[in-house]
PyMOL Python script that loads the backbone (N, CA, C, O; Angstrom):
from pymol import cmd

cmd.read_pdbstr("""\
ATOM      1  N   UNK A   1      61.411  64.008  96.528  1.00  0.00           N
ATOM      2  CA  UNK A   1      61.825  65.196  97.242  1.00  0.00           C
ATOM      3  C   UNK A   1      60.909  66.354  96.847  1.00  0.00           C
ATOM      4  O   UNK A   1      60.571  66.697  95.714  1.00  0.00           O
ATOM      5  N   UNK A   2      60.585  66.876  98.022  1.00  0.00           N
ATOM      6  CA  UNK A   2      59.785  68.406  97.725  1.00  0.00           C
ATOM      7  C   UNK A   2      60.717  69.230  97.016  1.00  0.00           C
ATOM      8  O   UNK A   2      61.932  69.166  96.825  1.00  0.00           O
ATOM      9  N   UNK A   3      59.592  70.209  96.598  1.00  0.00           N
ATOM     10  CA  UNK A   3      60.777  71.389  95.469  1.00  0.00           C
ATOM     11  C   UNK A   3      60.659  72.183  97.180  1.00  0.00           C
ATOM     12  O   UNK A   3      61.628  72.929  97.325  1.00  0.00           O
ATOM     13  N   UNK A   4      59.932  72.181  98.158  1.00  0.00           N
ATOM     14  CA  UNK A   4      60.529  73.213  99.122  1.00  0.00           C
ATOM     15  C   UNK A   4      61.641  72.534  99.817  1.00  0.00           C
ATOM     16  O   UNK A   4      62.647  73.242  99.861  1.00  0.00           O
ATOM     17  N   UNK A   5      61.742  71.602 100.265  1.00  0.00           N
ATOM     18  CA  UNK A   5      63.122  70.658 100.981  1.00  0.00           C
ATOM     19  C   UNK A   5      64.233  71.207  99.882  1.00  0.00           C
ATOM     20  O   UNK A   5      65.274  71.742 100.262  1.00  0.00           O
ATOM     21  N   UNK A   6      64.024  71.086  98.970  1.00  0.00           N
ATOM     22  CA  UNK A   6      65.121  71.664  97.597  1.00  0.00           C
ATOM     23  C   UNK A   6      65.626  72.685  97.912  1.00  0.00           C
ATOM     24  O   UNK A   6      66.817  72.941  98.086  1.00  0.00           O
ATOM     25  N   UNK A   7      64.361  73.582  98.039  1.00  0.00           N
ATOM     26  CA  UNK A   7      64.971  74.913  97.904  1.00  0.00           C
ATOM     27  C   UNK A   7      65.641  75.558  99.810  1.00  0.00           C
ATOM     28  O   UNK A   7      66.301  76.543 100.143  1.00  0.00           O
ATOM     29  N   UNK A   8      64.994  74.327 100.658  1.00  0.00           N
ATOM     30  CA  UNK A   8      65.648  75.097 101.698  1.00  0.00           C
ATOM     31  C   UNK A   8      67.074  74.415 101.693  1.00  0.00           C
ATOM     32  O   UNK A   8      67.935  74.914 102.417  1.00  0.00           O
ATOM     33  N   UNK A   9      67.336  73.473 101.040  1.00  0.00           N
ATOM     34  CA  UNK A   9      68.523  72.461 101.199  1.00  0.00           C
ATOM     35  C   UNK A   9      69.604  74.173 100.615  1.00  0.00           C
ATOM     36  O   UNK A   9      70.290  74.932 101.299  1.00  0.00           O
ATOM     37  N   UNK A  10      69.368  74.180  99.513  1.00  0.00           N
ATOM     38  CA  UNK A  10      69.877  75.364  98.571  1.00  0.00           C
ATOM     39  C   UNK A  10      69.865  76.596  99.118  1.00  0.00           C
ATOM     40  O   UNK A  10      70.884  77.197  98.779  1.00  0.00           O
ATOM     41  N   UNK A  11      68.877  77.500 100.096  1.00  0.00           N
ATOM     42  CA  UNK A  11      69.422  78.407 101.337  1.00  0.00           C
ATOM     43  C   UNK A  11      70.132  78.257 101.882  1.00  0.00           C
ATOM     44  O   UNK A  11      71.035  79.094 101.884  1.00  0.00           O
ATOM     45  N   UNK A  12      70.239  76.905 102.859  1.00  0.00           N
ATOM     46  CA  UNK A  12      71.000  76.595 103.779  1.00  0.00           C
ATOM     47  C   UNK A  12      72.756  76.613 103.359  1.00  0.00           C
ATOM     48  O   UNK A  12      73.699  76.937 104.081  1.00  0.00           O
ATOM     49  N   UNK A  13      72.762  76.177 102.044  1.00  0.00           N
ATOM     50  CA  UNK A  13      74.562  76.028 101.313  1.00  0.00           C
ATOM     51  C   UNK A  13      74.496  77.367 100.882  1.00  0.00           C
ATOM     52  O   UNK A  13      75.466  77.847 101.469  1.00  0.00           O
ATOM     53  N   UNK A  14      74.084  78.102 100.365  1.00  0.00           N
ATOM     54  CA  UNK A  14      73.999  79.210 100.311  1.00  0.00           C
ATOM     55  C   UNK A  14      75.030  80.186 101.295  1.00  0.00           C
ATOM     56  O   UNK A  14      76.113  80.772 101.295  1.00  0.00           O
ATOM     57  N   UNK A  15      73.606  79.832 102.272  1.00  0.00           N
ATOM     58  CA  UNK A  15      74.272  80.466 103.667  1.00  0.00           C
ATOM     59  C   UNK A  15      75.740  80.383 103.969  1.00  0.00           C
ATOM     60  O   UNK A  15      76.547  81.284 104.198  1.00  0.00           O
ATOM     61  N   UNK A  16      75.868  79.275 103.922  1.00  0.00           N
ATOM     62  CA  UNK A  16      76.876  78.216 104.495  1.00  0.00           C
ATOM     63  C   UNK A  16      78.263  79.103 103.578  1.00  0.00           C
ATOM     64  O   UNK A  16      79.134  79.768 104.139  1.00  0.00           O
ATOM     65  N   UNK A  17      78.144  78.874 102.051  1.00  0.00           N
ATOM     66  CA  UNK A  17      79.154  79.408 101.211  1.00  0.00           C
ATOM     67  C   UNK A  17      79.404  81.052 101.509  1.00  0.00           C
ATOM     68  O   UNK A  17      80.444  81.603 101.148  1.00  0.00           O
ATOM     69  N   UNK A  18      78.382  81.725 102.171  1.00  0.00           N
ATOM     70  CA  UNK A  18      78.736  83.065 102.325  1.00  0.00           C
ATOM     71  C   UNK A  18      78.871  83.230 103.506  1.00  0.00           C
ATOM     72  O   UNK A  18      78.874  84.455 103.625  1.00  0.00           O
ATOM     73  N   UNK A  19      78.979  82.822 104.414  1.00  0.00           N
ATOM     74  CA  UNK A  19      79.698  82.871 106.002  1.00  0.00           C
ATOM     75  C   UNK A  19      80.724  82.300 105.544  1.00  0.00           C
ATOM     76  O   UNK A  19      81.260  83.392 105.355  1.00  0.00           O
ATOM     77  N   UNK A  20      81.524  81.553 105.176  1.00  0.00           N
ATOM     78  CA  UNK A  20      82.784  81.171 104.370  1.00  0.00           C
ATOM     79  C   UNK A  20      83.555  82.504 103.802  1.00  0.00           C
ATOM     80  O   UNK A  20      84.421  83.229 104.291  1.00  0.00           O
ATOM     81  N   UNK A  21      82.944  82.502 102.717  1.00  0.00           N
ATOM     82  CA  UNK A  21      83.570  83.941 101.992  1.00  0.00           C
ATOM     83  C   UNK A  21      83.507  84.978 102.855  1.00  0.00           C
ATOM     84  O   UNK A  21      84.283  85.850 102.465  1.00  0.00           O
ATOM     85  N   UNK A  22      82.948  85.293 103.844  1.00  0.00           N
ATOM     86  CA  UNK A  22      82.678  86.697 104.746  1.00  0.00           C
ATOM     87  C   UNK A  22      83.809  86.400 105.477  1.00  0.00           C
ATOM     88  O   UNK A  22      84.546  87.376 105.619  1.00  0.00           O
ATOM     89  N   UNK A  23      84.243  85.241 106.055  1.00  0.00           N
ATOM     90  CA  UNK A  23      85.221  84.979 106.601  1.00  0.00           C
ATOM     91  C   UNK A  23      86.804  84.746 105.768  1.00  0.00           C
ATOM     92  O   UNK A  23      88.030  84.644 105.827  1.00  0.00           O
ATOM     93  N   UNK A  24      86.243  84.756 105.415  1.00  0.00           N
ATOM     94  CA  UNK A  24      87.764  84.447 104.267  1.00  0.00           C
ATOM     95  C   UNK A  24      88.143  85.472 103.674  1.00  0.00           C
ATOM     96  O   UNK A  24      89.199  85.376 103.048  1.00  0.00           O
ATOM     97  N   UNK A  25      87.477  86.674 103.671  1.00  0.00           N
ATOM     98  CA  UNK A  25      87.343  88.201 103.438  1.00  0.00           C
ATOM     99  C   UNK A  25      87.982  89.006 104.447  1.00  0.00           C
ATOM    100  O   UNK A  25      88.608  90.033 104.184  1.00  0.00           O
ATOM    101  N   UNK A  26      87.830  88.560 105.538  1.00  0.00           N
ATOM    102  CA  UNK A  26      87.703  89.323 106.772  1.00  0.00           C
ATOM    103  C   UNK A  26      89.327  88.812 106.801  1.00  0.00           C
ATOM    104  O   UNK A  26      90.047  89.807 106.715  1.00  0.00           O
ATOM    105  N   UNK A  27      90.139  87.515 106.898  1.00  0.00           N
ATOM    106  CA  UNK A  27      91.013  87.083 106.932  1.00  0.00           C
ATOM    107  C   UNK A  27      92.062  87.645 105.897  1.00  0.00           C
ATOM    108  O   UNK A  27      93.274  87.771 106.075  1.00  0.00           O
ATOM    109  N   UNK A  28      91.410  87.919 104.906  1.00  0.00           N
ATOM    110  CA  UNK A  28      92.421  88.822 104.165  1.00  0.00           C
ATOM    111  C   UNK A  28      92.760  90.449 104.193  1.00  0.00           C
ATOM    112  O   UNK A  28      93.796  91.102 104.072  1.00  0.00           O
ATOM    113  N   UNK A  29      91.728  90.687 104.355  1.00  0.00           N
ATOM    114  CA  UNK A  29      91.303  92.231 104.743  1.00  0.00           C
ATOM    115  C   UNK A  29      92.585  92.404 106.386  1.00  0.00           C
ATOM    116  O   UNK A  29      93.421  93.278 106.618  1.00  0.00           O
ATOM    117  N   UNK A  30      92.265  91.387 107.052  1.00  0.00           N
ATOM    118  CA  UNK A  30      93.379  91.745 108.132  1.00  0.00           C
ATOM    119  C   UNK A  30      95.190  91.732 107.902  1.00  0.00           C
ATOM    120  O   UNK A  30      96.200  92.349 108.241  1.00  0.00           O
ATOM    121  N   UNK A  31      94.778  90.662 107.151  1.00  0.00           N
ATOM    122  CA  UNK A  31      96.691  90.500 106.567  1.00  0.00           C
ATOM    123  C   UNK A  31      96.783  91.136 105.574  1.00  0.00           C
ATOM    124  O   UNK A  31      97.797  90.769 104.980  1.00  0.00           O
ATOM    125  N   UNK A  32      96.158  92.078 104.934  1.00  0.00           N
ATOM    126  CA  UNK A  32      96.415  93.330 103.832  1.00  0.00           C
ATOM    127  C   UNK A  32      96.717  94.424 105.542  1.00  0.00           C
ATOM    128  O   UNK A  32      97.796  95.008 105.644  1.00  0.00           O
ATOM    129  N   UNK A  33      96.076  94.498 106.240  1.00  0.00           N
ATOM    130  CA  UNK A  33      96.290  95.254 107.222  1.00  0.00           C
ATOM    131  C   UNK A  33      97.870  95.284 108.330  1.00  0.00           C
ATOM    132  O   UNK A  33      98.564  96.133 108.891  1.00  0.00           O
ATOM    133  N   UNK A  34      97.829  93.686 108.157  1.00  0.00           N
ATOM    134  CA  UNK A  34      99.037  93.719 108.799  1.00  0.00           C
ATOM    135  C   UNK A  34     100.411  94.102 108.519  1.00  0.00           C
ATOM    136  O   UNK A  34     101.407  94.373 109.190  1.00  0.00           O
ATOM    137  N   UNK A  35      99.957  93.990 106.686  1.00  0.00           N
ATOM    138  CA  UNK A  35     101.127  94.545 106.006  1.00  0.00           C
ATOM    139  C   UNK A  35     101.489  95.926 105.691  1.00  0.00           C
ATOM    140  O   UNK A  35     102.583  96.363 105.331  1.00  0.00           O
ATOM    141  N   UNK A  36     100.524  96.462 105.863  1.00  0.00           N
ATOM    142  CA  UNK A  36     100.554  97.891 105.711  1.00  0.00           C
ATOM    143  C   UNK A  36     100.822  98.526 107.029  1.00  0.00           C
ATOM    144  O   UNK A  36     100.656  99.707 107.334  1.00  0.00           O
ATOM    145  N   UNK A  37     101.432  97.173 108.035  1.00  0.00           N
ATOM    146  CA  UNK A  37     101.367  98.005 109.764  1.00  0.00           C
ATOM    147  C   UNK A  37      99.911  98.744 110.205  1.00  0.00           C
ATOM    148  O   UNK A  37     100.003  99.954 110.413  1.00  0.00           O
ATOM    149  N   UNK A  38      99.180  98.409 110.293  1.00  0.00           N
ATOM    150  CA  UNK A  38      97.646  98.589 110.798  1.00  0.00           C
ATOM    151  C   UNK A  38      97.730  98.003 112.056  1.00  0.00           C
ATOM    152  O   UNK A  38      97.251  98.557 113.045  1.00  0.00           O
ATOM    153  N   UNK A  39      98.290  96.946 112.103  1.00  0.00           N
ATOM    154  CA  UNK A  39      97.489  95.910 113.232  1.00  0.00           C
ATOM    155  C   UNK A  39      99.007  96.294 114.553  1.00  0.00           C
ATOM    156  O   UNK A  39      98.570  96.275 115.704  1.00  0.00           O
ATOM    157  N   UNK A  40     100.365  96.563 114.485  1.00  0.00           N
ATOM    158  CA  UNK A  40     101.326  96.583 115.118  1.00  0.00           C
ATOM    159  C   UNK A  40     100.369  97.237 116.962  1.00  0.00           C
ATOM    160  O   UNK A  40      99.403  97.986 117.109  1.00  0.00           O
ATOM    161  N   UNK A  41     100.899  96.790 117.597  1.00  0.00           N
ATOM    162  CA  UNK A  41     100.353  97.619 118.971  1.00  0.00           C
ATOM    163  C   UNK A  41     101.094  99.328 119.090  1.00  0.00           C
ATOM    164  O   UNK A  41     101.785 100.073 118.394  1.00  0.00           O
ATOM    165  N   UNK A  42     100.568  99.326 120.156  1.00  0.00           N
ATOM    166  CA  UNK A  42     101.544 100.577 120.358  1.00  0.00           C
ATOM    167  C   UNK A  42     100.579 102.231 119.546  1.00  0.00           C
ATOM    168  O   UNK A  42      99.649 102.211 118.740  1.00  0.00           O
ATOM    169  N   UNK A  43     101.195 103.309 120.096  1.00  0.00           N
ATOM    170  CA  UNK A  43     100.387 104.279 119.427  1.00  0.00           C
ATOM    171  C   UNK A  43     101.276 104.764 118.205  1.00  0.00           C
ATOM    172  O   UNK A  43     102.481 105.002 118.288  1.00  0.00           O
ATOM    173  N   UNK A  44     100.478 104.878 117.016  1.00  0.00           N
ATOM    174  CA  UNK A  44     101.369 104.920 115.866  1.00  0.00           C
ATOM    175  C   UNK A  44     101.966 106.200 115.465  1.00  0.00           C
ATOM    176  O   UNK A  44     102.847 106.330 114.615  1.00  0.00           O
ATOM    177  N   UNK A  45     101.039 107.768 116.612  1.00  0.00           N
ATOM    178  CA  UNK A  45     101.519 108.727 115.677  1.00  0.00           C
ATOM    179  C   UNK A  45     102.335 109.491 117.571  1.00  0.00           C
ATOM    180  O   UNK A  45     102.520 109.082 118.717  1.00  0.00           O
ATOM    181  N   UNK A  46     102.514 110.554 116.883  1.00  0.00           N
ATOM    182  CA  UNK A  46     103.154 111.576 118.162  1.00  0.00           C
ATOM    183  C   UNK A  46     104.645 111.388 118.572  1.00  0.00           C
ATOM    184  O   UNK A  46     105.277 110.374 118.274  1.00  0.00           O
ATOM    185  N   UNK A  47     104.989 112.080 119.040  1.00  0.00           N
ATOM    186  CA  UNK A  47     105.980 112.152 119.551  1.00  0.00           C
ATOM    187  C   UNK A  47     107.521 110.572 119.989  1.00  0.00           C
ATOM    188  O   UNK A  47     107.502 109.926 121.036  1.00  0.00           O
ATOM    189  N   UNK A  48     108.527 110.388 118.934  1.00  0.00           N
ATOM    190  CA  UNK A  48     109.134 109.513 119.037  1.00  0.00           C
ATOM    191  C   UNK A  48     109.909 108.880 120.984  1.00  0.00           C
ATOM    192  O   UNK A  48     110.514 109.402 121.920  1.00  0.00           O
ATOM    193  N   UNK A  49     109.514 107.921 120.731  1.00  0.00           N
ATOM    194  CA  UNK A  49     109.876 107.579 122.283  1.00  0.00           C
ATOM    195  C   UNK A  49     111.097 107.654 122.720  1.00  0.00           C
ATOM    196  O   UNK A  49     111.795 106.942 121.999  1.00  0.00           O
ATOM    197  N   UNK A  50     111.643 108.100 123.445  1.00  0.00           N
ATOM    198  CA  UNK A  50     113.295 108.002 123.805  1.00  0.00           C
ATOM    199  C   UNK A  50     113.818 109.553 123.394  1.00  0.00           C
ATOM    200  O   UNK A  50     114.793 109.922 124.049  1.00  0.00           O
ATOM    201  N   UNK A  51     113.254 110.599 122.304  1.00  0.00           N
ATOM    202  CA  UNK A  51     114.012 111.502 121.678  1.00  0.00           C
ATOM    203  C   UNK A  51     112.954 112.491 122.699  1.00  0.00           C
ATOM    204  O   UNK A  51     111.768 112.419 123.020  1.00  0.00           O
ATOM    205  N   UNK A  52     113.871 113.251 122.942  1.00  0.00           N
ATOM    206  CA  UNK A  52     114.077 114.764 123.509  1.00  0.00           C
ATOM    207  C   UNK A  52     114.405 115.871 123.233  1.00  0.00           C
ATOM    208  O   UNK A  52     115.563 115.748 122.833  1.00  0.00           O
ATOM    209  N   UNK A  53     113.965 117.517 123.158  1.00  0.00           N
ATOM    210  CA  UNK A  53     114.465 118.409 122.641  1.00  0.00           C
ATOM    211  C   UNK A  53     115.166 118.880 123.941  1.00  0.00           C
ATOM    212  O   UNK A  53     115.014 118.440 125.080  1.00  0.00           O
ATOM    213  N   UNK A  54     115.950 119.855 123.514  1.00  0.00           N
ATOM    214  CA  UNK A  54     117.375 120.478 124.571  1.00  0.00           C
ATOM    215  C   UNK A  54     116.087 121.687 125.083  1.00  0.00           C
ATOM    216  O   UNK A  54     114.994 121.982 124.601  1.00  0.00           O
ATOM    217  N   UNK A  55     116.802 122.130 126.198  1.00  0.00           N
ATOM    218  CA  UNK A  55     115.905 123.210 126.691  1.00  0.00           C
ATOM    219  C   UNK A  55     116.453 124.442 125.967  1.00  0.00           C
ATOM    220  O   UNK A  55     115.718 125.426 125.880  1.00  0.00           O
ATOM    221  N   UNK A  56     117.774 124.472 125.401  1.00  0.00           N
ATOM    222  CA  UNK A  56     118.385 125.193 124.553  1.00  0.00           C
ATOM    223  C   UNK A  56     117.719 125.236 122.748  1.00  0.00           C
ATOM    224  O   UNK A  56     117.972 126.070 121.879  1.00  0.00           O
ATOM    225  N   UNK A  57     117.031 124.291 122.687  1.00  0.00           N
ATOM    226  CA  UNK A  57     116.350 124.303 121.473  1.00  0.00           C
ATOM    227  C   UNK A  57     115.126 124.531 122.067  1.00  0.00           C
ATOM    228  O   UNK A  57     114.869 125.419 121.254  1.00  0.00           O
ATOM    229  N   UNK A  58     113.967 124.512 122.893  1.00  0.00           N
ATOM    230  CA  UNK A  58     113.019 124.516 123.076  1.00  0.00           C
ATOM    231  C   UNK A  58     113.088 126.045 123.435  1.00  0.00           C
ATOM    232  O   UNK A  58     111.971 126.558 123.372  1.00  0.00           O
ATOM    233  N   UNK A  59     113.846 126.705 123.708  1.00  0.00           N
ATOM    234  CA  UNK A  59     114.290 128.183 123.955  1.00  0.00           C
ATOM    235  C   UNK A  59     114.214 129.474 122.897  1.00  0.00           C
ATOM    236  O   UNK A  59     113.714 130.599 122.856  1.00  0.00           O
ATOM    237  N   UNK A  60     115.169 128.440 121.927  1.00  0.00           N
ATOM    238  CA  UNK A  60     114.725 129.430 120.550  1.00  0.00           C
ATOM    239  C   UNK A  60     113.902 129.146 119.879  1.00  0.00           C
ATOM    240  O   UNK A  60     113.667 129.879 118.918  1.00  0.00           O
ATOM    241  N   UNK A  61     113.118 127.964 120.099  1.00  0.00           N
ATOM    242  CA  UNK A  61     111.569 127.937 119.085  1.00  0.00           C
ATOM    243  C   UNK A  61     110.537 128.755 119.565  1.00  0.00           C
ATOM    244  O   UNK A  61     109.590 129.045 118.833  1.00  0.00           O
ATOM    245  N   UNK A  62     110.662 129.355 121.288  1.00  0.00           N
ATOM    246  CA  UNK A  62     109.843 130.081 121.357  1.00  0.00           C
ATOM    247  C   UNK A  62     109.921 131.236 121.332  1.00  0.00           C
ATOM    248  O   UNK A  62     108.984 132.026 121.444  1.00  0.00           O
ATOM    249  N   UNK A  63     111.332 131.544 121.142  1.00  0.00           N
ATOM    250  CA  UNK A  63     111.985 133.651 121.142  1.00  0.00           C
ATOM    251  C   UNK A  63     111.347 133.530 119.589  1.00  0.00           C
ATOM    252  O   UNK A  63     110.501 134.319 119.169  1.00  0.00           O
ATOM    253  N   UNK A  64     111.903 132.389 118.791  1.00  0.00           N
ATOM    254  CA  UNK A  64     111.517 132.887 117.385  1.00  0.00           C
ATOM    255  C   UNK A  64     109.871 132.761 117.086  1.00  0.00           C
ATOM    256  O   UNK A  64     109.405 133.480 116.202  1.00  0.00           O
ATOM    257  N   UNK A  65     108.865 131.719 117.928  1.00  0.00           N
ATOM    258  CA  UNK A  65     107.527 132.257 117.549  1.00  0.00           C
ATOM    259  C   UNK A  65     107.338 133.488 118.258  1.00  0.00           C
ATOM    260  O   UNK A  65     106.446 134.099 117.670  1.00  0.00           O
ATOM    261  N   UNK A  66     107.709 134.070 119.137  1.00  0.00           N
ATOM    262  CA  UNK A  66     107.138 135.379 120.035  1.00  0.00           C
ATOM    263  C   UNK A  66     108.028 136.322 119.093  1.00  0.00           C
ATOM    264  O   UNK A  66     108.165 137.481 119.485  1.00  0.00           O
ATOM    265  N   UNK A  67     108.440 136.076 118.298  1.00  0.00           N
ATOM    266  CA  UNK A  67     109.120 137.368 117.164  1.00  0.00           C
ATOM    267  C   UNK A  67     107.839 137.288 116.343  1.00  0.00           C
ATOM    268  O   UNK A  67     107.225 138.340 116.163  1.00  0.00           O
ATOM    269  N   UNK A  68     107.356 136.127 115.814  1.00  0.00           N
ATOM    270  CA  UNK A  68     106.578 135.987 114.703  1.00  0.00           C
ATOM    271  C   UNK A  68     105.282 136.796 114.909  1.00  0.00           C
ATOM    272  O   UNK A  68     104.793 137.663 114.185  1.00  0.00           O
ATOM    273  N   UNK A  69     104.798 136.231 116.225  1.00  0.00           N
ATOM    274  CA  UNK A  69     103.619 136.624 116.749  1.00  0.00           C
ATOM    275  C   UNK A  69     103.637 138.440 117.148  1.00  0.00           C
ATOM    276  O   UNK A  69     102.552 138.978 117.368  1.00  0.00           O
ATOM    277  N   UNK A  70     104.590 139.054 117.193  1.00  0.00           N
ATOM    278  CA  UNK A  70     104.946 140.187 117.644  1.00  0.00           C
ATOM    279  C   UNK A  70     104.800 141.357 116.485  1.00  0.00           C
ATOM    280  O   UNK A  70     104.203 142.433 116.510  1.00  0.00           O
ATOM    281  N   UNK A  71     105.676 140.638 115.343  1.00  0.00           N
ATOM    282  CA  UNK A  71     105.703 141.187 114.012  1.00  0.00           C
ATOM    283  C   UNK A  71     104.569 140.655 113.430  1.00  0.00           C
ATOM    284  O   UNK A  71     104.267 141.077 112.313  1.00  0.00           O
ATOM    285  N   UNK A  72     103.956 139.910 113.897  1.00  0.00           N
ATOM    286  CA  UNK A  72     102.034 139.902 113.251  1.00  0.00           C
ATOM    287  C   UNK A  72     101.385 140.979 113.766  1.00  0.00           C
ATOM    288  O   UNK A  72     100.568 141.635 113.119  1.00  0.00           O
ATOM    289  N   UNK A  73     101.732 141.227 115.018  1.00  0.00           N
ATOM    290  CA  UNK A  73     100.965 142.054 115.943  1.00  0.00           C
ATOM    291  C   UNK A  73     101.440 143.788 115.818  1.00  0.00           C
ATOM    292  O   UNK A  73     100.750 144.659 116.350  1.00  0.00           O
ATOM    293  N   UNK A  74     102.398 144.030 115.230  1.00  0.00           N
ATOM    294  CA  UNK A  74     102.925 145.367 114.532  1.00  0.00           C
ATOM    295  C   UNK A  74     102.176 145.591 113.357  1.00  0.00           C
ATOM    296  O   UNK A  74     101.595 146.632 113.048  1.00  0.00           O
ATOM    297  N   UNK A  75     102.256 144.146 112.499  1.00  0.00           N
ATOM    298  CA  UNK A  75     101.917 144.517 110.945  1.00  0.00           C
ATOM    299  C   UNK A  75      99.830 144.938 110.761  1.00  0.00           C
ATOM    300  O   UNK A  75      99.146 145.350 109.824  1.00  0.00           O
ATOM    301  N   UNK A  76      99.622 144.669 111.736  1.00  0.00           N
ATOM    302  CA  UNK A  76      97.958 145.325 112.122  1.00  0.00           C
ATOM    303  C   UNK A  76      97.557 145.880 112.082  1.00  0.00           C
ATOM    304  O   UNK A  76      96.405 145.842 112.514  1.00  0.00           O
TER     305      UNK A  76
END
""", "prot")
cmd.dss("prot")
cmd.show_as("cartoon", "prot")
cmd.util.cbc("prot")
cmd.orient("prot")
């Protein structure tokens, strides 16, 4: 046997063992993900689906920022 047949035999498993591990990486890296809810569908942040504010609450969040903004606008 050539020492180059050797040494490409020994690239080639090489190779071989680290497309393995890259994959076997990647496979864990996703189920660390899945557990941490990464992977779930759906959009994860904003506004809860189904819940609604009253127009009676959406009423006084804005008398009380237009106080805020008003008494910013005095204190000037």
């Amino acid at each position: 046997m050539n020492i180059l047949e050797v040494l490409r035999s020994l690239a080639k498993e090489a190779e071989a063992k680290q497309e393995a591990a890259t994959r076997e990486l990647e496979a864990i890296t996703a189920a660390i993900g899945a557990l941490n809810g990464h992977s779930r569908p759906g959009p994860r942040r904003g506004r809860r689906k189904g819940w609604k504010m009253s127009a009676a609450a959406r009423r006084r969040i804005s008398t009380a920022q237009k106080l805020r903004w008003a008494k910013n606008r005095k204190g000037k």
